[in-house]
N, C-alpha and C positions, 0 to 999 in steps of 0.2 A: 240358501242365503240369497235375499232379494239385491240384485247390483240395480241401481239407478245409474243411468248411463248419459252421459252430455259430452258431445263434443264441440268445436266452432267452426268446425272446416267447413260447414256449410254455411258462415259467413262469413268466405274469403272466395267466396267463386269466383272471384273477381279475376284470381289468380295472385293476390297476396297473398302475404307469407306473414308469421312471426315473426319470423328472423328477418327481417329485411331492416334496412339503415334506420339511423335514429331518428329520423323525419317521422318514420310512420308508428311513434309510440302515441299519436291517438287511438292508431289502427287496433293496438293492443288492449291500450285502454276501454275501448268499445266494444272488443270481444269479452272481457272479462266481465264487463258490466251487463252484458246480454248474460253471457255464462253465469251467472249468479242469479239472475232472473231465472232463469230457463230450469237449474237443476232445482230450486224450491219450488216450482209449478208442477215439475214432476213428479216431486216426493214433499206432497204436502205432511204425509204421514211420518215425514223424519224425523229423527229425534237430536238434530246436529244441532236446535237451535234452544237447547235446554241447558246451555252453558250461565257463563256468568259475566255482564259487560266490561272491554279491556278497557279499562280507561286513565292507564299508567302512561306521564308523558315525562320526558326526558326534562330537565332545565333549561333555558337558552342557553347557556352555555356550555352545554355540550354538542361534541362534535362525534360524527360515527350515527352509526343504527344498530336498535338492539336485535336486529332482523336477520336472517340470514339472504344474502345475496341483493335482495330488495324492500323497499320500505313500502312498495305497490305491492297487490297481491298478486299472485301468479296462479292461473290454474292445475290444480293436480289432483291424485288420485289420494283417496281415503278409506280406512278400514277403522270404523269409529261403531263401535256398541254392536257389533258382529255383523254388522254391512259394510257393502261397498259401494262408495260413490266415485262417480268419475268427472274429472272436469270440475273441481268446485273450487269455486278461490279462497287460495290459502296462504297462511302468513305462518313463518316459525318463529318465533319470538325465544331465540336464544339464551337471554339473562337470568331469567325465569324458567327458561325450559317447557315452553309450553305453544301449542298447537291454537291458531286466531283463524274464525271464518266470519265471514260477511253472510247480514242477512241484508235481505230486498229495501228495506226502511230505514237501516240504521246508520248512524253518521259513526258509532265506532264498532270496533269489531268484536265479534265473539270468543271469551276464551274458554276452549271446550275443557270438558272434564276428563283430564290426563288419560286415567285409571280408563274410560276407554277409548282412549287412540292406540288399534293395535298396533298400526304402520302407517304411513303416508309417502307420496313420491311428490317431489318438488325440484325444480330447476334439474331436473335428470341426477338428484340423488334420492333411495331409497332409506327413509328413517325408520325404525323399528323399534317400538318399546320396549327395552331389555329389563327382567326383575334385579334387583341385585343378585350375586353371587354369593355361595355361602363362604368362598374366602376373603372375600370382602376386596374385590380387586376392579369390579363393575356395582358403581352404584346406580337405583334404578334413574330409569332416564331414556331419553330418545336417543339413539347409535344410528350413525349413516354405515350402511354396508357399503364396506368400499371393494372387497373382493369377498364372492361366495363359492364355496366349493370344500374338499373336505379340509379343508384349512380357509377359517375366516378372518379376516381384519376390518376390524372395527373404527369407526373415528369419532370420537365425543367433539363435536363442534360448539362448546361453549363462546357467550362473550361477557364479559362483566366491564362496568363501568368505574374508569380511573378518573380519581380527582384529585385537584393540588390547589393549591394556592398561588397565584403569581403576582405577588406585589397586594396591590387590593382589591384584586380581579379573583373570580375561582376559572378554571381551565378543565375540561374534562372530554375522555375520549371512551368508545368502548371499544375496548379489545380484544378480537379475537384470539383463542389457546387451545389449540387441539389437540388433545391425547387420541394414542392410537394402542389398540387392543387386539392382539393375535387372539382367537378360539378355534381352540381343537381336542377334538372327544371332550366335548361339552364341559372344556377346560379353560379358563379367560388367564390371561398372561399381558403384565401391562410392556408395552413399547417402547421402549426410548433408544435404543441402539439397533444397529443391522444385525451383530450379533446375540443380542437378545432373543433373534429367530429360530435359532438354531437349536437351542434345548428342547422348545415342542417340538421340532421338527429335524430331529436328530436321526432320520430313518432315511432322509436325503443330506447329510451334511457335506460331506465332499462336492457333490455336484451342484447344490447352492452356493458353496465356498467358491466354485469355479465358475460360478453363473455370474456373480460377483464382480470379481475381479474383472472378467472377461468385460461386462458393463460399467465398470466403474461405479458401483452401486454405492451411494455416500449419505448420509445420512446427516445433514445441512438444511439450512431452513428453506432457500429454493427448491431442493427437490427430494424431500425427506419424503414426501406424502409420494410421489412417485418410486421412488426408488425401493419405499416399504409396499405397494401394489406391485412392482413387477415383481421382485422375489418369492411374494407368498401366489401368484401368478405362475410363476414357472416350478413351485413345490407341487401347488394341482397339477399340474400339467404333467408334472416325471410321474404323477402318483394314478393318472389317470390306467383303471386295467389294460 
């Protein structure tokens, strides 16, 4: 498998950072637009720009992004038509479900052809194209692995866009709704309770049960997505040989 490789560290010799305060988001912004440059020079021969142009815009009056995290692109990693590319700016576009890169020219961005995005990593989450299941519990779509091991949990990061009427105005947001997904022995199991865990994973239940309590593991909308990684976290971990 041919990987094309880009990084930008080598333009920040300066001793800048990504991460550093919000002053320096031109700094970001200038890496990404090099990085975009750089990996189509590399891989003239790619085939990432054989999509189709995005060119869905929201109303004015709505408020939100159909994006995840950000409405800029971010660099990350891609496994698109049995290659890998590194470093290439990318956008997830949630509502649709669907995977946007930027070419060298264009003022909007590329939406690639689903069927093949095998995986992509962005903002330090890993997405993965899951077929549906044949119980019909995982439909196909992109999943963030949110813990890997012999017990996986899954997070479907959708958002869809709400709209009302207010008076003579329309009002609209998009909102995010995360479902989350136990697989184990290549078994998908949907999430909505702590308890819910414990049927696939009824070969540790007392010591989950105690892992629990001991944590106050609660399953609330501040720390539901926490609370579901550290238990299925401490099942690999009793289950490690």
């Amino acid at each position: 498998m041919k990987t094309v490789v880009l990084t930008i560290s080598t333009l920040l010799s300066s001793g800048l950072a990504l991460a550093q305060a919000p002053a320096d988001t031109s700094l970001l912004a200038g890496a990404v637009r090099v990085a975009r440059q750089r990996y189509l020079a590399d891989a003239p021969e790619s085939r990432l720009l054989n999509g189709v142009a995005y060119g869905t815009r929201a109303p004015s009056y709505v408020g939100g992004r159909p994006f995840f995290q950000s409405s800029d692109p971010q660099p990350g990693n891609l496994d698109y038509d049995g290659r890998h590319f590194a470093g290439v700016p990318l956008l997830y576009e949630q509502v649709q479900d669907q995977v946007l890169v930027y070419g060298p020219a264009q003022a909007e961005p590329l939406q690639l052809v689903r069927q093949r995005v095998q995986a992509f990593e962005l903002a330090g989450h890993r997405f993965v194209r899951l077929p549906a299941d044949a119980a019909g519990v995982v439909a196909e779509g992109f999943y963030d692995l949110v813990v890997d091991g012999p017990a996986r949990l899954w997070a479907k990061r959708a958002k869809k866009l709400e709209a009302a009427t207010a008076g003579y105005n329309l009002k609209g947001e998009y909102e995010e709704r995360t479902q989350f997904f136990l697989q184990r022995n290549e078994q998908f199991y949907a999430v909505t309770a702590l308890s819910q865990l414990l049927g696939p994973l009824a070969d540790k239940k007392p010591e989950m049960q105690a892992y629990a309590r001991e944590n106050r593991l609660r399953y609330v909308a501040d720390s539901r997505e926490a609370s579901l990684t550290a238990l299925v976290r401490q099942y690999n971990s009793l289950s490690k040989p």
